[in-house]
N, C-alpha and C positions, 0 to 999 in steps of 0.2 A: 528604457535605458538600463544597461546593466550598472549594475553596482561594482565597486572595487573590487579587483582581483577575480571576477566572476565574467563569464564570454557567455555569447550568444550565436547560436550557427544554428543552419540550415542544413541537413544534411540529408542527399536522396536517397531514397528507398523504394527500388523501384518503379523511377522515375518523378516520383511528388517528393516533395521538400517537408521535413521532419522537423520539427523547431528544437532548439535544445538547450536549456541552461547549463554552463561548464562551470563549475566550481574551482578556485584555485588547484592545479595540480599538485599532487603530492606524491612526492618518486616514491617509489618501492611499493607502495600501498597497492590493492585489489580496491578497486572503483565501487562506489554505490551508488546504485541508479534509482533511484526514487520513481514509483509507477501510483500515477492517479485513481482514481477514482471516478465513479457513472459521471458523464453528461459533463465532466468540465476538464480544466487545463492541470497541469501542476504545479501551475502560482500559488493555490494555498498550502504546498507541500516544502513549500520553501522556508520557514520557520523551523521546521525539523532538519531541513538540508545543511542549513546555515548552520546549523549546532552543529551538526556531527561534521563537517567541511576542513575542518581543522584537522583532521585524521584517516580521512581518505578522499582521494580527486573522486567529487560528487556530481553526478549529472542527474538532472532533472526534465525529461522529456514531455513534449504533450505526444501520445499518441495520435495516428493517422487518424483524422477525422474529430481532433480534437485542439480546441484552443486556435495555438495560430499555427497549426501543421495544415498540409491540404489536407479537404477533404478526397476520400478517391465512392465518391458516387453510390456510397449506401452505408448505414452504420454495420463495423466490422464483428462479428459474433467475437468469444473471450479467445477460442482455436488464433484466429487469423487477426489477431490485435497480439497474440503470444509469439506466432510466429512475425509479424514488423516489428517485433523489439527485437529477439534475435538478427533480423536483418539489421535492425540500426545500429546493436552491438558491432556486427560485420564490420558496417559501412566506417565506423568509429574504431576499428580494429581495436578492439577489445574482447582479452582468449578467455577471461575470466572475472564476474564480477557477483560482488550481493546485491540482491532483488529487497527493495522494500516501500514493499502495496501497501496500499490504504484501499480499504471498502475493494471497488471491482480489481485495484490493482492488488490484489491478493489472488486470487484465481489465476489473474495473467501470470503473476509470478511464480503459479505453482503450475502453470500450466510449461512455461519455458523451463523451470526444472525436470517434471516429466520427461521433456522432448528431449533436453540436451542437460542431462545433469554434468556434462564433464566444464560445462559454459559457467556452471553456478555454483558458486565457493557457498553460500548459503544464503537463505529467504527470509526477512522478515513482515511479518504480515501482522500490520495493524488495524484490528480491526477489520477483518475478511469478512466478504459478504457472498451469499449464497449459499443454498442448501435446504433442507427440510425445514430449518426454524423459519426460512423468509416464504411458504408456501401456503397457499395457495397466493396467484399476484397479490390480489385486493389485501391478505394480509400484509405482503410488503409494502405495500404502498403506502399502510397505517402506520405499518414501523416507522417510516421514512416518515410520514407527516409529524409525526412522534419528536424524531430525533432534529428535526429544524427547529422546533419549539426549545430546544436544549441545549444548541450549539450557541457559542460566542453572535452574538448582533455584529459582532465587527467582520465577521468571515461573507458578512450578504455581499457588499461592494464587490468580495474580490471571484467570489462563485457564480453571482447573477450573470454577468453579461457573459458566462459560459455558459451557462445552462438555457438563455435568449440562443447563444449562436449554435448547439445543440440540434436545439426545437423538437418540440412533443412529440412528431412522430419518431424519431429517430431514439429518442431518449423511451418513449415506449416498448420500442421493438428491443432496443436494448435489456434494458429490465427485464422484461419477462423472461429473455433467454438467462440472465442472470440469478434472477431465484431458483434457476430451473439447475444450475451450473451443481456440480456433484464436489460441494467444495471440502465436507466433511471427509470422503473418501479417498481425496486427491492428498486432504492433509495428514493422516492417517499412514500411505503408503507416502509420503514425503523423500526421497532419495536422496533427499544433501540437509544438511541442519537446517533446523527450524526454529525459528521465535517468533510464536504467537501473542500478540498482546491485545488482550480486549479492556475494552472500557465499560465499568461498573454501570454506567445510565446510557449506554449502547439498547435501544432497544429493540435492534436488529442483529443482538447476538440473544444465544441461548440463555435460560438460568442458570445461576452458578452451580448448580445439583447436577443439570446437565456436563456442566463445563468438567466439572470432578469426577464424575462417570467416564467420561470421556479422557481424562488425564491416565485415569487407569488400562484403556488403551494402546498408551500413544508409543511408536517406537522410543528410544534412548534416547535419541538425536532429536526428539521434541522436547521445547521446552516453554508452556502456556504461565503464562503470569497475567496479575488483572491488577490495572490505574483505578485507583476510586477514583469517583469522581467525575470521568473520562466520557463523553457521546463518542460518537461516531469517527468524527473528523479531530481524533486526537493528534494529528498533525500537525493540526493547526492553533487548539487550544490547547493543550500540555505538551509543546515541542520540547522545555529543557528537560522533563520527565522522561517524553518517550527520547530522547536521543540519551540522558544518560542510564536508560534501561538497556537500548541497544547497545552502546557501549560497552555497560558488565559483561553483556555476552559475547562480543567481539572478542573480550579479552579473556574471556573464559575464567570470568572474577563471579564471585555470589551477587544474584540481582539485587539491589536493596533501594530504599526510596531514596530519594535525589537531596541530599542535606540542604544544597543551595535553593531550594523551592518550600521549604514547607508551607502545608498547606494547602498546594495544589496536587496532590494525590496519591495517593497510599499505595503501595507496589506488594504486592501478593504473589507470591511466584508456587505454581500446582504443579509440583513434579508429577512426570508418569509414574505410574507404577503403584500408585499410592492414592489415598481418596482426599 
């Protein structure tokens, strides 16, 4: 059941039905679409929705072949999971919105920027996954056994019976194309603003050595800050953090730690340019 002020639709995309959480509308705003993560729905994304819902009309979709969207008869590579959100944007006629992935839904975000940067006012990517640190598989695989051991116990209820409706072969096929995904290269050449936020006990992101190396990099229009504190699925356990991180930079205010959380994680912001 929905909760107040927030709607639930079906909307097709190329004929299979798309599921979709609406967040209170809010006129004038440019929409944020919140984009999941491997093997499950964007029900644990909704902790982070619900914060920032207050300031822009928020949708939370499950991707084709995920949660309670059809499936369409194979799991979909990051290309063709990039291009069904552009259609779902379509089908929602929506000329303009920000993207913000968690884990896989970072690639897809930066992959529908690529396609159609005129669609993407800008991407926030927490916690993006893929690329040379997640390689060889069986490494990723270790990371990811890694970071279950480290996430909140209360996010199993709401992940598990995704990742049952999933199922191993699907979710395997997926993964390995996913460490395999060029996510460094993609973020690098980034064509509309960026905010990366990684989490400090993330152990399917880089070392902070690397992270600094790479700041030095990164065009103007990236801007890499790091949550102590933070696994993976910081969506889910630091949502008033990450939404009022997003925030500073929606408004193009200095990032700084969330006075109403202390304690729950220290906010580091690595400009490019600089080590």
């Amino acid at each position: 059941m929905a909760e107040t002020g927030w709607r639930e639709r079906r909307i097709k995309v190329q004929g299979r039905p798309v599921f979709v959480r609406i967040g209170p509308e809010v006129p004038g705003s440019v929409p944020l679409v919140h984009v999941h993560g491997f093997a499950v729905s964007g029900s644990y994304l909704l902790p982070t929705a619900r914060a920032l819902a207050g300031r822009a009309t928020t949708l939370v979709p499950d991707l084709p072949g995920y949660g309670r969207s059809a499936a369409w008869g194979h799991a979909l590579g990051i290309p063709s999971l990039a291009w069904a959100l552009l259609e779902l944007l379509d089908a929602l006629e929506l000329e303009r919105v920000y993207l913000v992935g968690n884990s896989m839904g970072g690639p897809v975000s930066l992959e529908v920027a690529h396609s159609a940067p005129e669609r993407v006012a800008g991407i926030v990517l927490a916690s993006p996954a893929g690329g040379m640190h997640n390689q060889p598989l069986g490494r990723a695989l270790l990371q990811l056994a890694r970071d279950v051991r480290r996430e909140s116990p209360r996010m199993i209820p709401v992940v598990l019976p995704d990742y049952l409706h999933f199922g191993p072969v699907n979710g395997l096929h997926l993964f390995s194309e996913l460490v395999r995904f060029p996510s460094l290269e993609r973020l690098l050449r980034t064509p509309v603003p960026t905010l990366a936020v990684l989490g400090s006990r993330d152990p399917l992101m880089p070392p902070m050595t690397r992270v600094r190396e790479l700041g030095r990099l990164a065009p103007p229009h990236l801007t890499v800050v790091m949550i102590d504190g933070a696994a993976h699925a910081m969506n889910y356990s630091h949502p008033g953090e990450l939404a009022h991180v997003i925030g500073c930079w929606l408004d193009g205010d200095d990032i700084t730690d969330d006075p109403g959380q202390p304690g729950i994680a220290r906010v580091l912001q690595i400009r490019p340019g600089n080590g």
